[in-house]
C-alpha positions as CSV (number, residue, x, y, z in Angstrom):
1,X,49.7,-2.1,53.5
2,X,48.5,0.6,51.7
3,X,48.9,0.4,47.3
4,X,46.8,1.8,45.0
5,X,43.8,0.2,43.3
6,X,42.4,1.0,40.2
7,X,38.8,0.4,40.5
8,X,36.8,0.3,36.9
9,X,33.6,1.1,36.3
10,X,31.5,-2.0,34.7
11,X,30.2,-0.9,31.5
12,X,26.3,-0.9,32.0
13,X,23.4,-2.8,29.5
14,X,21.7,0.4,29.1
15,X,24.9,1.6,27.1
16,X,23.9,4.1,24.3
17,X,24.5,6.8,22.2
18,X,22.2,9.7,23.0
19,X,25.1,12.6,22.8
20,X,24.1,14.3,25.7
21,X,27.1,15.8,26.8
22,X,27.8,19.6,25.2
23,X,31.4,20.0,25.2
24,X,32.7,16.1,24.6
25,X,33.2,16.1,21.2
26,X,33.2,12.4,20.9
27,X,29.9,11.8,22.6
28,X,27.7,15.0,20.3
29,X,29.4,13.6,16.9
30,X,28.5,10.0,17.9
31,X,25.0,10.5,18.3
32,X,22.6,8.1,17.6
33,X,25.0,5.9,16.7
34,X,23.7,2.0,17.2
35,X,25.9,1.2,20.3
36,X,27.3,-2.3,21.3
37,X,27.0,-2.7,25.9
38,X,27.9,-6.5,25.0
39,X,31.1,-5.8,23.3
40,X,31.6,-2.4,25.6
41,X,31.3,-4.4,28.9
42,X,34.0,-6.9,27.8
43,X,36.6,-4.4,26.4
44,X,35.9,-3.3,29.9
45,X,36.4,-6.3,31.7
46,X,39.8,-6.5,29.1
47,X,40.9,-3.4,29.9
48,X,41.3,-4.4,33.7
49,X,42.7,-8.2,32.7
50,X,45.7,-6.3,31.4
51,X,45.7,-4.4,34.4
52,X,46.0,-7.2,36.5
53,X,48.6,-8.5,34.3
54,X,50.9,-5.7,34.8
55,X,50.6,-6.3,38.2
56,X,47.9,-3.5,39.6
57,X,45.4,-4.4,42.2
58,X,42.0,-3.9,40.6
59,X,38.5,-3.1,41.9
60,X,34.8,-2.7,40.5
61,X,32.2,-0.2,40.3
62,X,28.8,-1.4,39.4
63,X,26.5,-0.2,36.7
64,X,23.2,1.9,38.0
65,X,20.1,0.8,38.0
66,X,18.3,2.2,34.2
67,X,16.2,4.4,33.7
68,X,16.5,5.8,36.9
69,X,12.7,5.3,37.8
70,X,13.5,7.6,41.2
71,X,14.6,10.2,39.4
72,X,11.7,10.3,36.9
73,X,9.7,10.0,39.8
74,X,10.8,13.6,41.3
75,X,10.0,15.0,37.2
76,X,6.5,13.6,38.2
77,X,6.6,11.5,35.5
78,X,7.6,7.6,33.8
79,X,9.6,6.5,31.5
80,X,6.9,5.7,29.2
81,X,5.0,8.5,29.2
82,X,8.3,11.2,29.7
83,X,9.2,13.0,26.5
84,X,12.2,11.5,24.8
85,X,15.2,14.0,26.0
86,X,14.3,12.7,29.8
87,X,14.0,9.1,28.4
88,X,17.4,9.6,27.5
89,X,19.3,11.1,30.1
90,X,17.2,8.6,32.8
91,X,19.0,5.7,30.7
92,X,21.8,6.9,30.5
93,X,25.0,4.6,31.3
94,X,27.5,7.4,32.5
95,X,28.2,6.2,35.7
96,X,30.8,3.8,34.0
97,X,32.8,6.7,34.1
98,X,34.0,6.2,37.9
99,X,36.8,8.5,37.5
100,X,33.8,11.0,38.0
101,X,32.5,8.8,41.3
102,X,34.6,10.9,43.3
103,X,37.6,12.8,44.6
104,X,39.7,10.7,46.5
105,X,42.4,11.6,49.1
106,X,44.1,8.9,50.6
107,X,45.2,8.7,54.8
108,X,48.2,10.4,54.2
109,X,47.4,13.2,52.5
110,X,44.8,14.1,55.3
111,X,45.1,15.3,58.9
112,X,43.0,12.5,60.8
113,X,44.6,9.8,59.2
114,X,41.8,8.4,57.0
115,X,41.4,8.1,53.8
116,X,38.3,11.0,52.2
117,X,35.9,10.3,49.2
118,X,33.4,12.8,48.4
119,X,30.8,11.6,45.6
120,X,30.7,14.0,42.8
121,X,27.7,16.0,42.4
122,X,27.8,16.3,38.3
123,X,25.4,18.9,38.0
124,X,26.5,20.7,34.7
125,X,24.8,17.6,32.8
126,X,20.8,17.0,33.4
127,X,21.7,12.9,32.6
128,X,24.5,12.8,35.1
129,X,22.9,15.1,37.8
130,X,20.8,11.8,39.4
131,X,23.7,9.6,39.2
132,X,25.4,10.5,42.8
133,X,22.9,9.0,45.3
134,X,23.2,6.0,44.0
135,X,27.5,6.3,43.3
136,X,27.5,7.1,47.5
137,X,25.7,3.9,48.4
138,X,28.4,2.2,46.2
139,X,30.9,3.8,47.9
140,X,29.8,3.5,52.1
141,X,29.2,0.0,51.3
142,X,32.5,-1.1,49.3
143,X,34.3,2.0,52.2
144,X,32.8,1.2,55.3
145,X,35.8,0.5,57.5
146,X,37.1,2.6,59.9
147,X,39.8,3.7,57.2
148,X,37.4,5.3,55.1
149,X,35.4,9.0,55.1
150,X,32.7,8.8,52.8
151,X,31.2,12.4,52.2
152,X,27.6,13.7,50.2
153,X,28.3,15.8,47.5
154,X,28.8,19.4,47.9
155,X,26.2,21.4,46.9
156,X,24.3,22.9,44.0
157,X,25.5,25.0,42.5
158,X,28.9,24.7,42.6
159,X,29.8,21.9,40.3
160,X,32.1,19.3,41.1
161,X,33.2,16.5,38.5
162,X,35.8,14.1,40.8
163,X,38.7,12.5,40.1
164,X,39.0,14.0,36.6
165,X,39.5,17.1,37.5
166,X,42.2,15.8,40.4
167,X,46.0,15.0,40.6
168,X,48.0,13.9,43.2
169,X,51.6,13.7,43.0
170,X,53.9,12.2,46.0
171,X,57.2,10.2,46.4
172,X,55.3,7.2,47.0
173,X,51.6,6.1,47.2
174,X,52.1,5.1,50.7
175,X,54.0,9.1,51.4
176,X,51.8,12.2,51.8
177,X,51.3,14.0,48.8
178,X,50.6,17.1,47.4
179,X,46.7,17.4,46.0
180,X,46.0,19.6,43.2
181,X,42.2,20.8,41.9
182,X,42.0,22.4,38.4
183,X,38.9,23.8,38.0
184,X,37.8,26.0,35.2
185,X,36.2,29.4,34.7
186,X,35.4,29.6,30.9
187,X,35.4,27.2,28.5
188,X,34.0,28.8,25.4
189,X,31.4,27.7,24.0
190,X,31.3,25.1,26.4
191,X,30.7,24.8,29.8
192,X,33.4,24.4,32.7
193,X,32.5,21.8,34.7
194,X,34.6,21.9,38.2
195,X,33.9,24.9,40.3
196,X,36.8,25.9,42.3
197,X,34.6,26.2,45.2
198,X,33.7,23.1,45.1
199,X,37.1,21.5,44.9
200,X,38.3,24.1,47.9
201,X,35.0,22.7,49.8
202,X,36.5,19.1,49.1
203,X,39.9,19.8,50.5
204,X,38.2,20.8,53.2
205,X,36.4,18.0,53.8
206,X,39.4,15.8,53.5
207,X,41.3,17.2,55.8
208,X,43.8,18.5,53.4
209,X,47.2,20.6,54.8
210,X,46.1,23.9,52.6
211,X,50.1,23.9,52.0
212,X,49.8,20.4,49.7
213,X,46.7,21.5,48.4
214,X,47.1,23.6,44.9
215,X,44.4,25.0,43.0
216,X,45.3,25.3,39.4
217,X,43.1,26.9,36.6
218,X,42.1,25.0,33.0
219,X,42.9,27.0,30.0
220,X,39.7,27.7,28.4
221,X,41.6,26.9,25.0
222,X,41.3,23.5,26.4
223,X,38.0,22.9,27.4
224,X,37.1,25.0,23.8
225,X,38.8,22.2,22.2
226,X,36.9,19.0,23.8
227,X,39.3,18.6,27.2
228,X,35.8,18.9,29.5
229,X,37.9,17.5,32.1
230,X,41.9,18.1,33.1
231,X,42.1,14.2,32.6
232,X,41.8,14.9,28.8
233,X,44.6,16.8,28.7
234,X,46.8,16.1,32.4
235,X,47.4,13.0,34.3
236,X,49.7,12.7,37.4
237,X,51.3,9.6,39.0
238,X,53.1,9.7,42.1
239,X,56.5,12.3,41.2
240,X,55.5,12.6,37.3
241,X,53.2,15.0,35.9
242,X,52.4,14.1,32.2
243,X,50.8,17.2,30.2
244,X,50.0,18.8,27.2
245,X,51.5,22.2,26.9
246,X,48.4,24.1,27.2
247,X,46.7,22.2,29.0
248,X,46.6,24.9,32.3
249,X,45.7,28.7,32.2
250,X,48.9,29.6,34.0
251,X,51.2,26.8,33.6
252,X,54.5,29.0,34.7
253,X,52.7,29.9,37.6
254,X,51.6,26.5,38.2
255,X,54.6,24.8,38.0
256,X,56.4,27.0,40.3
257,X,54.3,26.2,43.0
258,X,54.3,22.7,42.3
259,X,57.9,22.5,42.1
260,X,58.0,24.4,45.5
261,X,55.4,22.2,47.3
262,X,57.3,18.8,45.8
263,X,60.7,19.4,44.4
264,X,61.1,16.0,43.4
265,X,58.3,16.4,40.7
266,X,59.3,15.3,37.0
267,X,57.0,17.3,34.6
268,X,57.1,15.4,31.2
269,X,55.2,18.5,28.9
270,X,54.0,17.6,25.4
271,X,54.8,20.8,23.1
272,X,51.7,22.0,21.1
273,X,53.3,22.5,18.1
274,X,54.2,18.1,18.5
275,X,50.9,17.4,19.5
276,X,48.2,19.5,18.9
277,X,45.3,20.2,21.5
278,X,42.8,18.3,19.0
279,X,45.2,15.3,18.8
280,X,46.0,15.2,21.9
281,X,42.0,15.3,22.4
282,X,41.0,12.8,19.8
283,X,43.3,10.3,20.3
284,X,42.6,10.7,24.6
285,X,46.7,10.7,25.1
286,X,46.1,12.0,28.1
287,X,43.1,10.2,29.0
288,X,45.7,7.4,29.8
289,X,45.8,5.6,33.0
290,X,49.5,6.3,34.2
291,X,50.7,3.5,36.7
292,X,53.6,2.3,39.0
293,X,54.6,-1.2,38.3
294,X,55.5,-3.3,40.7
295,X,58.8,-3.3,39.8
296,X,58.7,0.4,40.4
297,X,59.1,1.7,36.6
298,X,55.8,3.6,35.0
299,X,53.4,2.3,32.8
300,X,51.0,4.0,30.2
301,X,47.8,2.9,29.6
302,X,46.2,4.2,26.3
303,X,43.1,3.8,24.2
304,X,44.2,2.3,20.7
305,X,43.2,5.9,19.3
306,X,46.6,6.9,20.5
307,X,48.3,4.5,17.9
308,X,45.9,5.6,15.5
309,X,46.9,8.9,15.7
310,X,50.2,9.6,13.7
311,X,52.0,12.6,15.6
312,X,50.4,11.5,18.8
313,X,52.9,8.0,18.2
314,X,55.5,9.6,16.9
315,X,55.9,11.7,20.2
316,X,55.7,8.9,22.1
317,X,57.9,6.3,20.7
318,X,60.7,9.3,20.9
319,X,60.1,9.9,24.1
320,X,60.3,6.1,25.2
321,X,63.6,6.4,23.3
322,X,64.5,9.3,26.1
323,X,65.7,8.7,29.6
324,X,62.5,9.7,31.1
325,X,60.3,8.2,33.9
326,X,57.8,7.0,31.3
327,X,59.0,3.5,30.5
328,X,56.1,1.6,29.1
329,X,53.5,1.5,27.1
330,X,50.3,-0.7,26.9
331,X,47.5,0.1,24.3
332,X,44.0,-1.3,25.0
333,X,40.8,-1.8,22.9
334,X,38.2,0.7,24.5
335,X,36.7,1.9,21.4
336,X,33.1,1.5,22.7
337,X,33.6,4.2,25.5
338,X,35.7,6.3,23.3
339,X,33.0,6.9,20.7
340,X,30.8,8.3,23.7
341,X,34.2,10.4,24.7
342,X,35.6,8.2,27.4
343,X,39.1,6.5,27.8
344,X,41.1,3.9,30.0
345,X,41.6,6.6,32.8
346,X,37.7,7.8,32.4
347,X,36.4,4.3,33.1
348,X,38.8,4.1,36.9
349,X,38.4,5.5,40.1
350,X,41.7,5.1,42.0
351,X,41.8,4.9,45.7
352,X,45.3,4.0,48.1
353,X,44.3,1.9,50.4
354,X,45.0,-1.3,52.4
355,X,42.7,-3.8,50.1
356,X,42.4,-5.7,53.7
357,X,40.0,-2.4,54.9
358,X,37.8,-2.7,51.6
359,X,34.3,-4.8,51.1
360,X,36.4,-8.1,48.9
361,X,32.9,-7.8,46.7
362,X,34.3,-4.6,45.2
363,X,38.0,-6.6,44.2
364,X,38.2,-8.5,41.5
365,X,41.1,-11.2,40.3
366,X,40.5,-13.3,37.0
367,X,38.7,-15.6,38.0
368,X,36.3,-12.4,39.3
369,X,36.4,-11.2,36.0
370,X,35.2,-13.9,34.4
371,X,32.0,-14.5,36.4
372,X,31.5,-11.1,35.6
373,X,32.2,-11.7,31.9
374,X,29.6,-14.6,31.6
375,X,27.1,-12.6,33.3
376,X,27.5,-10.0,30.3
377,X,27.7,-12.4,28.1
378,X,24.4,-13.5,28.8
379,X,22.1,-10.4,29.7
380,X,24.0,-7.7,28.1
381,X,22.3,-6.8,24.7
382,X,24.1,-6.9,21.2
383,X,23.1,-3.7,20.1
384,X,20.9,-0.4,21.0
385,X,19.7,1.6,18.2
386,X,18.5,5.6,19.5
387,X,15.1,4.7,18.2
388,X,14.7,1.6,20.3
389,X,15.4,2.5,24.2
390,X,11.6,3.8,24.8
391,X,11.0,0.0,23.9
392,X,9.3,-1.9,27.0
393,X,11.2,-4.7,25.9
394,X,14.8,-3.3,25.8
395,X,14.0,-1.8,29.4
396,X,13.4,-4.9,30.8
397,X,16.4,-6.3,29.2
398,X,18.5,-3.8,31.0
399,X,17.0,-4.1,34.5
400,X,17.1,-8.2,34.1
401,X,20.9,-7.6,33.0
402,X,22.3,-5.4,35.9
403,X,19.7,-7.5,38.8
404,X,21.5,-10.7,37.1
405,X,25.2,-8.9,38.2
406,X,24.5,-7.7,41.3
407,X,23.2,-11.5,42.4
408,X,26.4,-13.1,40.9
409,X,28.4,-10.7,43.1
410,X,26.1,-11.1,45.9
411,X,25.6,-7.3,46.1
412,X,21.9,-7.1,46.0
413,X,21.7,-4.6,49.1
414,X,22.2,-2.0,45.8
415,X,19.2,-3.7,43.9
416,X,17.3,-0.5,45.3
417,X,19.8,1.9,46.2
């Protein structure tokens, strides 16, 4: 039976504050802040507790293995003796993120009948660049049923940045949908990250009916204000659309073609002048996971910054107070991802699937979760201060930490992937 599974990105021991990422605001006015990977791994692991509480199926990604000695080795160089901006980005813990794993489109969306994952390439960002080898051996292991398509990245140059810069909206997980890309073109003084070649290479790949498959354009107002990807400031869930008023270049456009390709869409728009972009942006509104429960009403997931954040409540507690599809909301403690410009729907990849087709290593229950939470509890450090990770100590730390995981879940085939 196919459902959908939210599967979250562990939060890795090398966690840190380096502020490598031009463009999320969170992440450059964070850095070198002392970071906390103990207390980051287990809002995590909280995070997806709550998830299973409301009733979601819920999977893992794993951390990476840090530094990414491979990587340093094609620089022709080592982590002790490479200058401190590659010490960085090679220990960086960014593949947390799995909503940037991939771009996901399940069997009914494409025309052979499987369900299509193509690892995103990230190659805006030096210190995510090296993380998709490693992401695709995650993914043809936990996907290697006959269900499954598991594609390479497309290729440099074009960049592609996953799920974050995907929607899909549909009657029903289980009912073919219609797939839309938003890629951008200018983002100000920052970059745009999703090349709209790359995401028309992707629907490609998957197989995609090009009459379900919309392209959609960012507004560079948005990605000038901090939303690097559409999930900042868009998220979909099977017939609702929840975004911010300016959140696409050509929204009437947009939403005419979108109504045309799934009348049944419900497009719940937050105005501007309610919400402001850098709200909406601080607070990660949109950065919300936005679920079916299983008694079929909708759920929003939302990073405690969203409380925090007076007009950003206000809005929502009037519109819970509506008749909209929206019925429910459930805040969780993420703060340690936040600060580095992550939120709940940053740290999940989701995938509709039969969980019968999937490797059972990659799906967790409590009891799951709390192997996994001794395991951090144990190996994960306390704290990493900027000026500590070139420390031969610390390093071994991390690759102790994450080696001590994969054996608990009895995944060590990725101890050298």
């Amino acid at each position: 039976m196919l459902t959908e599974i939210n599967f979250d990105g562990i939060i890795g021991p090398s966690h840190n504050y380096a502020g490598l990422s031009p463009g999320n605001l969170a992440a450059t006015k964070n850095r070198g802040l002392v970071s906390q990977p103990r207390a980051a791994a287990l809002q995590g692991i909280a995070k997806m507790r709550a998830n299973i509480a409301l009733g979601l199926r819920q999977g893992i990604l794993l951390p990476h293995a840090r530094p990414d000695h491979r990587w340093l080795d094609s620089l022709a160089t080592q982590f002790a003796e490479a200058p401190p901006h590659l010490q960085a980005q090679a220990l960086s813990a960014s593949a947390m993120w799995a909503a940037n794993a991939a771009t996901v489109s399940p069997a009914p969306d494409a025309m052979d009948g499987r369900c299509h994952l193509t690892v995103a390439n990230l190659v805006t960002m030096p210190h995510r660049s090296h993380e998709w080898p490693e992401t695709l051996a995650q993914l043809r292991l936990a996907f290697a049923g006959d269900a499954f398509a598991v594609h390479a990245p497309v290729p440099a140059p074009f960049g592609d940045e996953g799920a974050a810069n995907h929607m899909r909206l549909t009657v029903a997980h289980d009912r073919p949908g219609v797939e839309i890309f938003v890629y951008g073109v200018s983002g100000g003084p920052y970059p745009a990250r999703q090349h709209r070649e790359a995401s028309a290479a992707v629907a490609r790949r998957h197989r995609l009916d090009p009459a379900r498959a919309l392209f959609v354009q960012q507004s560079e107002a948005a990605i000038a204000a901090g939303a690097f990807h559409n999930d900042v400031v868009a998220v979909a869930n099977e017939r609702v659309l929840f975004a911010h008023e300016q959140a696409f270049a050509d929204k009437d456009a947009f939403y005419d073609a979108l109504r045309a390709a799934m009348p049944e869409v419900e497009i719940v728009e937050v105005p501007a002048d309610r919400v402001s972009l850098e709200d909406a942006i601080a607070s990660y509104l949109f950065n919300a996971q936005l679920v079916t429960l299983p008694d079929g009403g909708m759920a929003l997931i939302l990073p405690g910054e969203a409380r925090d954040t007076p007009a950003v409540w206000q809005w929502l507690q009037e519109m819970l107070a509506g008749n909209g599809p929206i019925r429910h909301l459930e805040v969780v403690d993420v703060r340690q991802s936040m600060a580095n410009g992550g939120g709940p729907a940053c740290l999940r990849l989701r995938v509709v699937a039969d969980p019968a087709t999937i490797d059972s290593r990659f799906l967790v229950d409590n009891a799951r979760l709390d192997a996994i939470a001794d395991v951090v509890e144990a190996h994960w450090l306390e704290a990493i201060a900027q000026d500590e990770i070139a420390d031969p100590a610390l390093i071994a730390r991390v690759e102790t930490a994450r080696q001590a995981l994969l054996e608990m879940l009895e995944i060590v085939e990725l101890t050298y992937s």
